[in-house]
C-alpha positions in Angstrom: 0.0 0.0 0.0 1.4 3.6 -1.0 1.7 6.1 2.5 1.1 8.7 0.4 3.3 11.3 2.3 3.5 14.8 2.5 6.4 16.5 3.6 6.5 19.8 5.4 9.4 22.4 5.0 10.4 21.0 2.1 13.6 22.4 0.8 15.6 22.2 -3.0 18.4 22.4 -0.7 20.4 18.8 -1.2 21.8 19.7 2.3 18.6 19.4 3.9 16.7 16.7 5.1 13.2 17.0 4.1 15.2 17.0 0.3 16.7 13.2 1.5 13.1 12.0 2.8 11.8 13.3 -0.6 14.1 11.4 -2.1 14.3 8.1 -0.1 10.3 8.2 0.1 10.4 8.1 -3.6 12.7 5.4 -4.0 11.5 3.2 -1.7 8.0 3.5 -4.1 5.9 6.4 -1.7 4.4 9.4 -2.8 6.0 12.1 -1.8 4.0 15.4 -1.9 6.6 18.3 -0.6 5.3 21.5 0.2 7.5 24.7 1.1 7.7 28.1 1.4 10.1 28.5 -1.8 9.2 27.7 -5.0 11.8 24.7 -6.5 11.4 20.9 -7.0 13.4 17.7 -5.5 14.0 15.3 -8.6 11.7 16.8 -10.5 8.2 17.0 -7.8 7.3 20.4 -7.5 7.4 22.2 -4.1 4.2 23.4 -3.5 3.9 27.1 -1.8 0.5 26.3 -0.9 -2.1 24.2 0.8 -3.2 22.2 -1.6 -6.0 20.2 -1.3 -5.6 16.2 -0.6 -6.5 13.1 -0.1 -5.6 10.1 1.2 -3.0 11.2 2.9 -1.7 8.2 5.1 1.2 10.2 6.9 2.8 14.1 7.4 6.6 14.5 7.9 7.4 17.1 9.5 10.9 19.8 9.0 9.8 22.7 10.8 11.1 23.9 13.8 7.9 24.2 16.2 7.7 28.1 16.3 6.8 27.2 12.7 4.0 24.9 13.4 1.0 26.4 14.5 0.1 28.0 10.8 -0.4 24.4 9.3 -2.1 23.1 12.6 -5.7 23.2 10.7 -4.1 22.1 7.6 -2.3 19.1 8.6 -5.6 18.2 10.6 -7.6 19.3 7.4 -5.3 16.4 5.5 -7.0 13.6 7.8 -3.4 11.9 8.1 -3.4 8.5 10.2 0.2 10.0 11.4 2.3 12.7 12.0 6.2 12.3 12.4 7.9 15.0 14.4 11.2 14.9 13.2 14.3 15.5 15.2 13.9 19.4 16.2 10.5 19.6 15.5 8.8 17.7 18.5 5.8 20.1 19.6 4.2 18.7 23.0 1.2 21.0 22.2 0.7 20.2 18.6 0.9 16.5 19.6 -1.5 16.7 21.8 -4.1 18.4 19.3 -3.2 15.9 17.1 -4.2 13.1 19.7 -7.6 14.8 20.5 -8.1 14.5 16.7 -7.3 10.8 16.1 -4.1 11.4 14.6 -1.0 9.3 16.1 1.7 12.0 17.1 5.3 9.7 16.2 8.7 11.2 17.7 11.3 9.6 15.1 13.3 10.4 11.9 11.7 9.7 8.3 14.8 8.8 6.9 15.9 6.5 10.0 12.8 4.5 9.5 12.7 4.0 5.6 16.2 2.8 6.0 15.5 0.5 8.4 12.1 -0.8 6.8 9.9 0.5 9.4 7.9 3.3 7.8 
Protein backbone atom coordinates (compact mmCIF):
# COMPACT_ATOMS: atom_id res chain seq x y z
CA UNK A 1 0.00 0.00 0.00
CA UNK A 2 1.37 3.56 -1.03
CA UNK A 3 1.68 6.07 2.52
CA UNK A 4 1.13 8.66 0.41
CA UNK A 5 3.30 11.27 2.29
CA UNK A 6 3.48 14.78 2.47
CA UNK A 7 6.45 16.52 3.57
CA UNK A 8 6.51 19.84 5.39
CA UNK A 9 9.36 22.41 5.00
CA UNK A 10 10.35 21.01 2.13
CA UNK A 11 13.61 22.39 0.81
CA UNK A 12 15.58 22.19 -3.03
CA UNK A 13 18.43 22.42 -0.73
CA UNK A 14 20.37 18.82 -1.17
CA UNK A 15 21.78 19.75 2.28
CA UNK A 16 18.60 19.36 3.87
CA UNK A 17 16.73 16.72 5.13
CA UNK A 18 13.22 17.00 4.06
CA UNK A 19 15.25 17.03 0.32
CA UNK A 20 16.69 13.22 1.47
CA UNK A 21 13.15 11.98 2.82
CA UNK A 22 11.76 13.29 -0.58
CA UNK A 23 14.10 11.37 -2.12
CA UNK A 24 14.27 8.06 -0.07
CA UNK A 25 10.28 8.24 0.07
CA UNK A 26 10.36 8.11 -3.62
CA UNK A 27 12.67 5.41 -4.02
CA UNK A 28 11.45 3.17 -1.69
CA UNK A 29 8.02 3.47 -4.06
CA UNK A 30 5.92 6.40 -1.73
CA UNK A 31 4.42 9.37 -2.81
CA UNK A 32 6.00 12.15 -1.77
CA UNK A 33 3.95 15.42 -1.86
CA UNK A 34 6.60 18.29 -0.57
CA UNK A 35 5.29 21.47 0.23
CA UNK A 36 7.51 24.74 1.12
CA UNK A 37 7.75 28.14 1.39
CA UNK A 38 10.15 28.50 -1.80
CA UNK A 39 9.24 27.69 -5.02
CA UNK A 40 11.81 24.73 -6.52
CA UNK A 41 11.44 20.92 -7.03
CA UNK A 42 13.37 17.68 -5.54
CA UNK A 43 13.97 15.32 -8.57
CA UNK A 44 11.67 16.81 -10.52
CA UNK A 45 8.25 16.95 -7.80
CA UNK A 46 7.26 20.40 -7.52
CA UNK A 47 7.41 22.16 -4.10
CA UNK A 48 4.19 23.40 -3.47
CA UNK A 49 3.89 27.07 -1.80
CA UNK A 50 0.46 26.31 -0.90
CA UNK A 51 -2.08 24.17 0.80
CA UNK A 52 -3.22 22.16 -1.60
CA UNK A 53 -5.96 20.22 -1.30
CA UNK A 54 -5.63 16.21 -0.57
CA UNK A 55 -6.50 13.07 -0.07
CA UNK A 56 -5.64 10.07 1.23
CA UNK A 57 -2.98 11.15 2.91
CA UNK A 58 -1.71 8.23 5.06
CA UNK A 59 1.17 10.20 6.86
CA UNK A 60 2.77 14.10 7.41
CA UNK A 61 6.60 14.46 7.92
CA UNK A 62 7.42 17.15 9.52
CA UNK A 63 10.93 19.81 9.00
CA UNK A 64 9.79 22.72 10.79
CA UNK A 65 11.08 23.90 13.79
CA UNK A 66 7.91 24.19 16.16
CA UNK A 67 7.69 28.07 16.30
CA UNK A 68 6.84 27.22 12.72
CA UNK A 69 4.02 24.93 13.43
CA UNK A 70 0.97 26.45 14.54
CA UNK A 71 0.13 27.99 10.78
CA UNK A 72 -0.40 24.41 9.30
CA UNK A 73 -2.09 23.09 12.57
CA UNK A 74 -5.69 23.17 10.69
CA UNK A 75 -4.12 22.06 7.60
CA UNK A 76 -2.31 19.07 8.63
CA UNK A 77 -5.62 18.17 10.56
CA UNK A 78 -7.61 19.25 7.41
CA UNK A 79 -5.26 16.36 5.49
CA UNK A 80 -6.97 13.63 7.80
CA UNK A 81 -3.43 11.87 8.07
CA UNK A 82 -3.40 8.52 10.17
CA UNK A 83 0.20 10.01 11.45
CA UNK A 84 2.30 12.68 12.01
CA UNK A 85 6.21 12.32 12.44
CA UNK A 86 7.94 14.98 14.40
CA UNK A 87 11.15 14.89 13.18
CA UNK A 88 14.33 15.49 15.21
CA UNK A 89 13.91 19.38 16.16
CA UNK A 90 10.52 19.63 15.47
CA UNK A 91 8.82 17.74 18.47
CA UNK A 92 5.79 20.11 19.59
CA UNK A 93 4.17 18.69 22.98
CA UNK A 94 1.25 20.98 22.23
CA UNK A 95 0.66 20.23 18.62
CA UNK A 96 0.95 16.49 19.64
CA UNK A 97 -1.49 16.68 21.79
CA UNK A 98 -4.07 18.40 19.26
CA UNK A 99 -3.25 15.92 17.08
CA UNK A 100 -4.22 13.11 19.72
CA UNK A 101 -7.57 14.84 20.47
CA UNK A 102 -8.08 14.52 16.68
CA UNK A 103 -7.27 10.83 16.14
CA UNK A 104 -4.07 11.38 14.62
CA UNK A 105 -1.01 9.35 16.11
CA UNK A 106 1.75 11.97 17.09
CA UNK A 107 5.25 9.72 16.23
CA UNK A 108 8.65 11.18 17.67
CA UNK A 109 11.32 9.61 15.08
CA UNK A 110 13.27 10.43 11.90
CA UNK A 111 11.65 9.71 8.35
CA UNK A 112 14.83 8.82 6.91
CA UNK A 113 15.94 6.45 9.98
CA UNK A 114 12.78 4.50 9.51
CA UNK A 115 12.70 4.03 5.64
CA UNK A 116 16.21 2.78 6.03
CA UNK A 117 15.55 0.54 8.39
CA UNK A 118 12.09 -0.76 6.84
CA UNK A 119 9.89 0.54 9.40
CA UNK A 120 7.92 3.29 7.76
Amino acid sequence: MDKKTVVIGASDNPERYSYKAVIALTKQGYTAIPIGIKKGSIIGIAILNDRPILSDIDTVTLYLAPERQAEYFDYILSLKPKRVIFNPGTENEAFEQLLIKNGIEPVEACTLVMLSVKNY
